[in-house]
Each structure stands twice: as structure tokens, then as C-alpha cells.
N, C-alpha and C positions, 0 to 999 in steps of 0.2 A: 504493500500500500504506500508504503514511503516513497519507494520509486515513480511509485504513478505522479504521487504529488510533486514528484520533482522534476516530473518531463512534461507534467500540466503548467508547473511556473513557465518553462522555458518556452514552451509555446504560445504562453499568453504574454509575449513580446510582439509588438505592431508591426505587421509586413506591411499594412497599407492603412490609409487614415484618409477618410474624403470627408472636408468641413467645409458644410452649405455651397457648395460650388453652384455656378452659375458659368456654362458655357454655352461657347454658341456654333454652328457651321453653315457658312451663309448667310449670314443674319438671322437664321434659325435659332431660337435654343432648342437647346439638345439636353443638355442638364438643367435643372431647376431646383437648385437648394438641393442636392444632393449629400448626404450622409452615409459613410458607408467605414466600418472597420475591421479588417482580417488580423487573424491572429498569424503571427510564424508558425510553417507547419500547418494550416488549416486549411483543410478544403473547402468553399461555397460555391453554390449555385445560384446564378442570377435566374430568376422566374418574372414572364409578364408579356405582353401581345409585343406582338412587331412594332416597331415605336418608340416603347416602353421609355430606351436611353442605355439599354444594355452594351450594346455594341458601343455607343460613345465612352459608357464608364469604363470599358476597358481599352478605349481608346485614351482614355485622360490617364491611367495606371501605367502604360506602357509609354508615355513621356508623347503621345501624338497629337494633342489634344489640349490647349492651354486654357487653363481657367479665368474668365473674366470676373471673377466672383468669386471669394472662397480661398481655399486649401486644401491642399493634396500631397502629402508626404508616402514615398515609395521606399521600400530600404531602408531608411530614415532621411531620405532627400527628398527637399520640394522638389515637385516637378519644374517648377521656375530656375532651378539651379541647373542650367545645361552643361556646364565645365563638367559639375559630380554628378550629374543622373547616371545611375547604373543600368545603363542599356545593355551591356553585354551579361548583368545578371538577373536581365527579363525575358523572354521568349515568349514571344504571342503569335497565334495560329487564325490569322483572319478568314473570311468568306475565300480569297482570291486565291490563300496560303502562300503569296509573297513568291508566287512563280514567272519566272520569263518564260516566255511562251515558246520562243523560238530556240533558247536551251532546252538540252536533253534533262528526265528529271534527276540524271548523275549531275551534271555541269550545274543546275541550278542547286542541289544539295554542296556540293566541292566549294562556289563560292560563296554558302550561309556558312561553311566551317570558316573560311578565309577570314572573313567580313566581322567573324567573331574572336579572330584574334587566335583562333587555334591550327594545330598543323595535323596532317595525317588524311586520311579518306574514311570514308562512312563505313564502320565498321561490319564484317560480317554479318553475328549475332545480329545484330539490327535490322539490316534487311532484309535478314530472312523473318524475324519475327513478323513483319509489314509487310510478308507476301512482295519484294521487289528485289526480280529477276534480275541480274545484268540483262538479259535485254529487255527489259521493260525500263531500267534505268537509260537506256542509250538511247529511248523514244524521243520526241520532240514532245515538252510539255503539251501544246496545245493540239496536240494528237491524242489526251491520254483523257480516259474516261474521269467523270468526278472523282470516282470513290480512289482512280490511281492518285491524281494528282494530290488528294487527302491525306494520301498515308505517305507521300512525297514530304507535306507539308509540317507530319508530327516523325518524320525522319530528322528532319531541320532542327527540329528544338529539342530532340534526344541526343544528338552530337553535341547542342550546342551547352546541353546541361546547366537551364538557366534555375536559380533559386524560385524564381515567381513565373510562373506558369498562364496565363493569359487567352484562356481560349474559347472563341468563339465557334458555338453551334461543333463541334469536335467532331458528334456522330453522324452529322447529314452527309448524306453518299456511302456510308459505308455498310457492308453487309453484317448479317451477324457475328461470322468469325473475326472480322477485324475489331465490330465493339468492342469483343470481348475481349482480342487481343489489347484496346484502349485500356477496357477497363483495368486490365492486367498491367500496363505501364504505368497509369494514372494510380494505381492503388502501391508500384512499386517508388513513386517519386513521393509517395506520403510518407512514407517509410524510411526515405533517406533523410525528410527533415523538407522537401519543398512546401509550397505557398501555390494554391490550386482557384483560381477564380473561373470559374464557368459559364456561359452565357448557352442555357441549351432548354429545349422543349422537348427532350426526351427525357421518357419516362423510369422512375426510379435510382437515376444517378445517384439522388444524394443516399439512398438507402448502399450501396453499392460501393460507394467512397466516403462512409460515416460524416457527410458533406452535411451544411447547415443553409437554410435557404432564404435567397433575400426577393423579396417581391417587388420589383418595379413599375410603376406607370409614370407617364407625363414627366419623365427626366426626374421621378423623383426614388428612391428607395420609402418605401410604403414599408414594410415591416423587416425586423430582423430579430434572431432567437438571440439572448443576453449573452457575451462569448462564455460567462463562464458554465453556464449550463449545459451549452453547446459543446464546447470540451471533455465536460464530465462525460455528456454520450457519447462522444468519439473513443474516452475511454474503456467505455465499459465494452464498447467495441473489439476494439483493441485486446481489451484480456478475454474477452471469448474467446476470442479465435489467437489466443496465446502467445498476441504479440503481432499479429498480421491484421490486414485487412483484406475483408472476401468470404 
């Protein structure tokens, strides 16, 4: 029990802090007095119709997205600080997944290792987990079906092994066997200590990654469970299943 409580302290350190933000794209706001806090270590799910602000608040977490209103600490750096934003220890998986079309989806994975400062090619283990061939890697992105260019896309941020995790809609396009192989990544980056924000309308994530769920509409966060309570079930989690999650 003592252990728990000491790996519940360390988690209830702030990966992310959103204080009433107001942003806009277009002259749109996008955010409206938005409030939002993750713990280190904690998985959430963003919940709420299309619109909602989902996709911008993880646009404003991963440093794209500037607040005209408000506060936003990532890491423990405002997003206003560009010198120290820790970009290289966030990885975000958009709608588009950050693909050039006319690279292969090897040559588009080779230069997200580049770009993040590390050396080497995309390791084995990993490609085979994500179902991608060498030749399916040698295709030309915008030849390659959704659900390829997807598992392309969380290739990218498993090489790049970022601490905060950023992802958008994760499981659209993909079949069963790849959710599940998601869910099996997703549940082995809780594990190591990452920071899990998710923006998805699929069903029973958060039961699946002891994830705590936040409800959006109208750029605002509408509800969130209290973190410490939220924690304690991730624990009790956690000792079910003897240390794991799943």
C-alpha cells in the first residue's frame, strides 16, 4: 500500500494545466474559457460532438495553437515560451498524421526520427507490430489506404518516444487487430511513466486504459472527475491486474 501511495504522489505532478484560455483560428474561437488538468503519467479522454474544441485543445498542448486569453503550461513550460517549449518531448498524431504525400511511408517515418533529433531507422519490433511491410513502407504515402497511412503515423511517435502523447481520433481507419495492437502500445506507454491525452469517439477506451474522461462542448471542458479520485481508480486498476494494464 505504501508503494501505491508513492507512485500516486509522483503522478499527481502536472503534465498539463489549461487556465481559462481563450483562443481563436480565423477569427473563430475555438476555445472558450477552457480549463483542463492532467496529471504525469495519466491517461484522458477528451469526449463531445464535432466542434466541441477537442482537436484545438490538443492543438494548444502540443505548442500549435496560441492562446489569446489565459494559460497553458506543458512540461512545466508556457506554451508562450518558444526558446523552452518541449516539442521534441511531445508527439501528436493529427487527422492528416503529419504525412508527405509524395514520400514513401519509410522516407516520411526516417525524416520524423531526423526532425526529432534522433539517429538510427525504425526499428524492426515496430513495424512488425503495425503490420508495415518493407514494401508497404516503400509505397508512396498518398497511395496508401487510411488505416496504412495511421499506423504510419503512430510509427512516428513510437520512434520518437515522446513523454506527452497527443492524439487525435487514434482509432478511425483502423481494423480490429490494429486497435488492439493501439490498445497494447497505449497501455505499454502508461507503464513507462507517459502522459496520454485523447480526443476519440470510440467506444470504451477509457475502461481499456484506466483513462478519466473530460466532456467538451462550445471550446469549453464541461466536466472533469477530481485527479485524485481519478488516480485512486487507475490504481486499483493497476493492482488487479498486478501491476499492468488490460
Amino acid at each position: 500500500m505504501a508503494g501505491c501511495d508513492l507512485a500516486l504522489g509522483r503522478l499527481m505532478a502536472i503534465a498539463v494545466s489549461v487556465r481559462e484560455v481563450l483562443a481563436t483560428s480565423g477569427g473563430f474561437p475555438v476555445l472558450a474559457g477552457a480549463n483542463l488538468e492532467v496529471a504525469a503519467g495519466e491517461a484522458v479522454v477528451l469526449r463531445g460532438p464535432n466542434g466541441a474544441g477537442k482537436t484545438s485543445l490538443l492543438r494548444l498542448c502540443a505548442g500549435l495553437l496560441s492562446p489569446v486569453r489565459g494559460s497553458c503550461e506543458v512540461l512545466g513550460v508556457d506554451v508562450g515560451d518558444r526558446r523552452r517549449f518541449p516539442h521534441r518531448r511531445i508527439g501528436m498524431l493529427a487527422h492528416d498524421n503529419h504525412l508527405y504525400g509524395d514520400l514513401s511511408l519509410g522516407a516520411n517515418i526516417a525524416f520524423s526520427i531526423r526532425a526529432s533529433g534522433r539517429r538510427g531507422a525504425l526499428p524492426r519490433a515496430v513495424a512488425e507490430s503495425l503490420g508495415l511491410s518493407q514494401e508497404l513502407l516503400s509505397v508512396p504515402a498518398r497511395r496508401c489506404s487510411a488505416g496504412q497511412r495511421r499506423r504510419a503515423g503512430l510509427a512516428m511517435l513510437l520512434v520518437r518516444d515522446p513523454d506527452l502523447w497527443l492524439l487525435d481520433e487514434p482509432y478511425a481507419s483502423l481494423d480490429s487487430s490494429a486497435r488492439a495492437t493501439l490498445d497494447g502500445i497505449l497501455q505499454d506507454q502508461l507503464r513507462r511513466g507517459a502522459t496520454l491525452v485523447v480526443a476519440s469517439h470510440d467506444d470504451g477506451v477509457e475502461a481499456r486504459l484506466g483513462a478519466r474522461t473530460i466532456s467538451m462542448a462550445g471550446g469549453r471542458v464541461l466536466d472533469q472527475v477530481e485527479l485524485d479520485k481519478s488516480h485512486a481508480a487507475r490504481f486499483d486498476i493497476l493492482e488487479a491486474g498486478n501491476g499492468t494494464l488490460g
